[in-house]
C-alpha positions as CSV (number, residue, x, y, z in Angstrom):
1,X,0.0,0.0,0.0
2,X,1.3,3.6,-0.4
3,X,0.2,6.9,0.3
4,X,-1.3,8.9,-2.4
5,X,1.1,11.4,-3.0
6,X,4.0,8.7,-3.3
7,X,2.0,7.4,-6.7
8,X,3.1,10.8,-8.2
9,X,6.0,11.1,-10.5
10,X,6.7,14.5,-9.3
11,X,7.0,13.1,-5.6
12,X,9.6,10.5,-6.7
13,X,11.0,12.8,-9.0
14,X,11.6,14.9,-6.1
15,X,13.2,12.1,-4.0
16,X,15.7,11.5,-6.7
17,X,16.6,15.2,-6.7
18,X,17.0,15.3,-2.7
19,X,19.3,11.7,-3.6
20,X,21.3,14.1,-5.9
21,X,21.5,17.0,-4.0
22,X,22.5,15.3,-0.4
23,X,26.1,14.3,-1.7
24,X,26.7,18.3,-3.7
25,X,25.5,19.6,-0.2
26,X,28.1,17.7,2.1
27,X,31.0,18.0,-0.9
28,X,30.0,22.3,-0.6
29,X,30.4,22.3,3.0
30,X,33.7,20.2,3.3
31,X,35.5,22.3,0.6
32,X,34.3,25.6,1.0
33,X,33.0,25.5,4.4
34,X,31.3,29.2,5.5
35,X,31.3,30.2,2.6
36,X,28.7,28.5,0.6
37,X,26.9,27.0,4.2
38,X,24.5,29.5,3.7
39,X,23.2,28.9,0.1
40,X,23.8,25.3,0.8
41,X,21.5,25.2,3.8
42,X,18.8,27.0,1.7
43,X,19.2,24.4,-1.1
44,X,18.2,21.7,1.4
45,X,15.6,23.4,3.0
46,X,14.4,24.6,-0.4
47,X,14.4,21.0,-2.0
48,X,12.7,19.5,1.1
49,X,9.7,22.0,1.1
50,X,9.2,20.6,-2.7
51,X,8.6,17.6,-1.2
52,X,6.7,18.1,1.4
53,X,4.7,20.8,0.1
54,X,3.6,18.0,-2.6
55,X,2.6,15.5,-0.3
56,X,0.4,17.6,1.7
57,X,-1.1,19.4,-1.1
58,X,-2.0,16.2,-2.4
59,X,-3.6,15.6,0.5
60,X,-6.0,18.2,0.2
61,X,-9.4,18.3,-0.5
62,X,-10.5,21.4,-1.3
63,X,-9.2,22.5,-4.9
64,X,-7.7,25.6,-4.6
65,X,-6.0,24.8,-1.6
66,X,-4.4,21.8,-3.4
67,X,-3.7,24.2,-5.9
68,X,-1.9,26.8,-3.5
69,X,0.6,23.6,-2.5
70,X,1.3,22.7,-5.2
71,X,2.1,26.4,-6.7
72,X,4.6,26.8,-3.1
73,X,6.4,23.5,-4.1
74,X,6.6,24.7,-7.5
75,X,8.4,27.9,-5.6
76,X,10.8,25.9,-3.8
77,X,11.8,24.1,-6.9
78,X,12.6,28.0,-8.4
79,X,14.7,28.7,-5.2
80,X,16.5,25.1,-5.7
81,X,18.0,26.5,-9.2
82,X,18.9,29.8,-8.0
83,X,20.8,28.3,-5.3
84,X,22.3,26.0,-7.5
85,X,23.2,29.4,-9.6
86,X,24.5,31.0,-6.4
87,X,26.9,27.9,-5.6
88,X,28.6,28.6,-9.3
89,X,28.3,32.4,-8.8
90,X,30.4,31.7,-5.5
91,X,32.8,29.2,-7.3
92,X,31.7,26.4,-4.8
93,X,30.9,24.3,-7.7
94,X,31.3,24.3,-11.8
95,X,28.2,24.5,-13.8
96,X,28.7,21.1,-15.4
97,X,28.3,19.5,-11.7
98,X,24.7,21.3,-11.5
99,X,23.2,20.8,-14.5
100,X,21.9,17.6,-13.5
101,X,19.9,18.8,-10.4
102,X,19.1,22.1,-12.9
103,X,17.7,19.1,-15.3
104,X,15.3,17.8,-12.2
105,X,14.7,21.0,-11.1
106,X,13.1,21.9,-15.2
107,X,11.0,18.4,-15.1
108,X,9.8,19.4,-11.7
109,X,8.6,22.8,-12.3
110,X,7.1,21.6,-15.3
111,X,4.9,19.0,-13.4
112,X,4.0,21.5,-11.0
113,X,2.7,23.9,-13.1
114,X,0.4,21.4,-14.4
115,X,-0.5,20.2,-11.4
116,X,-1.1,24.0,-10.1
117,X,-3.3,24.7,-13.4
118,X,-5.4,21.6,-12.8
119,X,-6.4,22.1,-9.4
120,X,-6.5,26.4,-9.4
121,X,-10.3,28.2,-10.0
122,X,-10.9,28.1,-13.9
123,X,-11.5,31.5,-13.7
124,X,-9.7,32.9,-10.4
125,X,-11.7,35.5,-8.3
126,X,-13.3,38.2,-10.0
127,X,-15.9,40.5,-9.7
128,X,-18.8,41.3,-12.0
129,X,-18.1,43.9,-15.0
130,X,-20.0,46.9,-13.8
131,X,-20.9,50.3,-15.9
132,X,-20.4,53.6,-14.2
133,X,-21.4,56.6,-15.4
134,X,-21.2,60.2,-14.1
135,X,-24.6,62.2,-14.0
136,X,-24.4,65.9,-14.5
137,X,-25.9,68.0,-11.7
138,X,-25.9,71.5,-11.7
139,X,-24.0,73.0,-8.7
């Protein structure tokens, strides 16, 4: 038996990034120590909100709720890939050695965003058109 949100690729998907990313973290921290902790830290934070954020908007009942999880997951996923820029803007690593997780990080916004346009209001919230018009009066 599983849980529901583990049937979805962009869960596992997700699980492989967090695989990928758990070894770039540690190698960041031994070599360059303070001064990519910071991004590094973010980056795991950043990619474990994705998941979690998944799970529990899949758990969800009420559409646009479901739809709000899934949209913050999808924002976590953005902050994974600048962080990943940040760690080559800061020489901690080459660009070659991120584009993997970058690669993920594409397939996993991707699934998001159609997860997030499946589950938001067709039409969002909106008022009615209304007519205004400005009456003369003598002062």
């Amino acid at each position: 038996m599983q849980f529901d949100h583990e049937k979805l690729d962009v869960y596992q998907l997700t699980l492989q990034l967090i695989a990928w990313v758990t070894p770039l973290i540690s190698e960041v921290r031994e070599k360059h120590g303070k001064l990519a902790s910071e991004v590094s830290d973010h980056l795991d934070r950043a990619s474990l909100s994705i998941l979690f954020n998944t799970a529990e908007g899949n758990g969800k009942r009420q559409r646009p709720t479901r739809a709000k999880f899934f949209d913050d997951a999808r924002g976590s996923a953005t902050e994974c890939a600048a962080c990943l820029d940040a760690l080559v803007a800061k020489r901690a690593c080459a660009e070659p050695r991120v584009q993997a997780g970058k690669d993920l990080l594409l397939r996993i916004v991707s699934m998001l965003t159609k997860l997030v346009a499946k589950f938001e209001e067709p039409e969002g919230l909106r008022e009615e058109a209304a007519t205004y018009q400005a009456n003369e009066s003598p002062i």
